[in-house]
N, C-alpha and C positions, 0 to 999 in steps of 0.2 A: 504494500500500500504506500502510496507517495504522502510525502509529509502534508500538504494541499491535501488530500483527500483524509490522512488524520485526524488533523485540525478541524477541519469541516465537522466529524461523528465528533471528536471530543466537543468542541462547540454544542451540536446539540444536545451534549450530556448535562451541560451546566444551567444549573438556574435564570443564568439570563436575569438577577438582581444587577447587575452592571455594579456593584457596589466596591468595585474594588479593591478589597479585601486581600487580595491574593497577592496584590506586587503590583500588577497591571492595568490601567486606563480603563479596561472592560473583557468582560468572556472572552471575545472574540482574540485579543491578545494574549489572554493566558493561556487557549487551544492552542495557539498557533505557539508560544513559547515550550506549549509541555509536547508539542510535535517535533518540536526539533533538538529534544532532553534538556532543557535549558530550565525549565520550571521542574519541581516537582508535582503530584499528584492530590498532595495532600494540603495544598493551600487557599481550598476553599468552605469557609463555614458555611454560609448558609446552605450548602450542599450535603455537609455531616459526614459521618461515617457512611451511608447507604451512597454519598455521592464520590468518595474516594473509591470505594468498593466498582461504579463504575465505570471511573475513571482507569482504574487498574484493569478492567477485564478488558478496555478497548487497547490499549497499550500495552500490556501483556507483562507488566508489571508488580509486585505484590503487594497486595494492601496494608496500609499501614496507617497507624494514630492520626487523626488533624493536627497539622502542624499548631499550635496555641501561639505560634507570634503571629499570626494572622488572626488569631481569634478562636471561639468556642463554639460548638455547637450550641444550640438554642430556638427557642420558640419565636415565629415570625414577630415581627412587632412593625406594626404600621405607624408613621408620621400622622401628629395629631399635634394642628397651630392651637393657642390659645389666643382665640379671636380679641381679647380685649388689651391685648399688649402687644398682639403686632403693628408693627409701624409703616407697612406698606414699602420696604426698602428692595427689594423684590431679589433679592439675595440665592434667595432658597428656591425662586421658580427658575436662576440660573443655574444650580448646584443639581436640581434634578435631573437624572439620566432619561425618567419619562414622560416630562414633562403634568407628572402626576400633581403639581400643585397646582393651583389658577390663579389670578390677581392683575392687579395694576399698580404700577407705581403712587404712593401713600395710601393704597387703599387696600383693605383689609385682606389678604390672601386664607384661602382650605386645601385642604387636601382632598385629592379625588381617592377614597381610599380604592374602589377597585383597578388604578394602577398603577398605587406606591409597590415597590416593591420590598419596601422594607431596607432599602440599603443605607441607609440614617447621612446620608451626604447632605441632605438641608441645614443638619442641626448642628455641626459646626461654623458655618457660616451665618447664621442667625446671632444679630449681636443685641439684640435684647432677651436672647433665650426661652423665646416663646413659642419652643417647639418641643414636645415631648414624643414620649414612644405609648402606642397602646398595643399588648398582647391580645393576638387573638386566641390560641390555646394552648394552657403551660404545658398541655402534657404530648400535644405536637412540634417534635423538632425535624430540622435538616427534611427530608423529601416528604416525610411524614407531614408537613404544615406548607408546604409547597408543591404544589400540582401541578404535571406536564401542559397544562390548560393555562395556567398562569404563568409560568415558564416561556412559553408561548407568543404571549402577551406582551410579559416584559422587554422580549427584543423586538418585537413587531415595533413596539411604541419607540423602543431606543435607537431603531434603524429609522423611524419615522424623525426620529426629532434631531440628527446626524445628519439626514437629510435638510429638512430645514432652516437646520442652521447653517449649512453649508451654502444654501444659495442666497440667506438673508446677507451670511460674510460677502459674498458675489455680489449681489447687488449693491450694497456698502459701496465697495472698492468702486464698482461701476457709476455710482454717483460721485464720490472722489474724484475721478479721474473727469468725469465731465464740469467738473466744477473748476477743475486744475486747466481743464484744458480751455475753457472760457476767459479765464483767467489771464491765459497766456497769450490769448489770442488778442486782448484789450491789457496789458500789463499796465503801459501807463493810465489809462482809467482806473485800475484798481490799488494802484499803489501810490503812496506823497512820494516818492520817490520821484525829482524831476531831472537827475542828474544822466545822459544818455547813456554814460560807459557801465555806472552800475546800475542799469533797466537791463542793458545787453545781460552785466553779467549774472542775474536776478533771473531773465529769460531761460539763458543756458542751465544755470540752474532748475529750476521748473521742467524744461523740456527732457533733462535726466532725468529727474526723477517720474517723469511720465513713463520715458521708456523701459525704468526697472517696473516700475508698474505692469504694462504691459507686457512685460513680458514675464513678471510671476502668474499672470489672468492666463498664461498661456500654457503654463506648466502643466 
């Protein structure tokens, strides 16, 4: 089996909490590190024991303890604001991998519990601390509180919201760059600068940095 095609089955092994837990930015980076033996097996909690077990049978590996410097097994626990001390700073609706929280800027943010997935990344970045965990049952851990249904879910939304942020960064730049290039095209109108040699060299300027622009839009 090619490491691409590994990666691929260990990826749909994993919970898909994107909670990063393991070492890694998200799943999809920690399949692809423990495909090419660069990761180990055991460094995902919300996974538990029942998820190292099948981690090991796709890799062919032998199972072993969760690693405990990445964390503990444990019962799912869902993101829950305490609506009368958030401050609207929208913090935590960028910290989420699925876009599971809602709000606007100063205005009061929830969480959608059916697509937290529990991976607690809001609750650091909340600086008035108005975000807690709610358990939904003590006596389900690791795959036992986590279902291939949810599983599921969680990267459908994390690939949706990867997606959208990629083309909101896109469209960013692509306003930048028409603003730059407005700019450049009327320099002396937009600048007090009346002096001819430093407009030229203010231009030159400008016009470099358009074309590193362009040509990272291009990569």
């Amino acid at each position: 089996m090619s490491t691409e095609a590994l990666a691929a089955r260990l990826n749909d092994a994993l919970p898909q909490t994107q909670c990063t837990r393991c070492g890694y930015p998200d799943c999809a980076a920690y399949a692809q590190a423990m495909a090419r033996g660069e990761a180990d097996i055991n460094q995902c909690p919300p996974g538990g024991a029942q998820g190292v077990e099948r981690l090991a049978a796709l890799t062919g590996r032998p199972p072993k303890p969760l690693n405990t410097t990445h964390g503990t097994e444990g019962p799912l626990r869902l993101a829950l604001i305490d609506e009368d001390w958030c401050i609207g700073c929208t913090l935590c609706i960028k910290a989420c991998p699925t876009d599971a929280i809602v709000g606007a800027n100063k205005r009061m943010h929830t969480v959608v519990e059916a697509w937290c997935t529990g991976c607690e990344l809001c609750i650091p970045v909340c600086p008035v601390d108005c975000i807690g965990l709610r358990v939904v049952d003590e006596r389900a851990t690791g795959w036992t509180a986590w279902s291939p249904e949810q599983a599921a879910m969680g990267r459908q939304r994390y690939t949706a919201r990867q997606t959208r942020v990629a083309r909101e960064t896109t469209e960013h730049q692509a306003r930048k760059t028409e603003e730059a290039q407005a700019k450049l095209a009327d320099l002396a109108g937009h600048s007090k600068i009346t002096d001819p040699e430093v407009l030229d060299k203010k231009k030159a300027f400008i016009a470099a940095a358009l074309a590193k622009a362009r040509a990272r839009q291009g990569d």
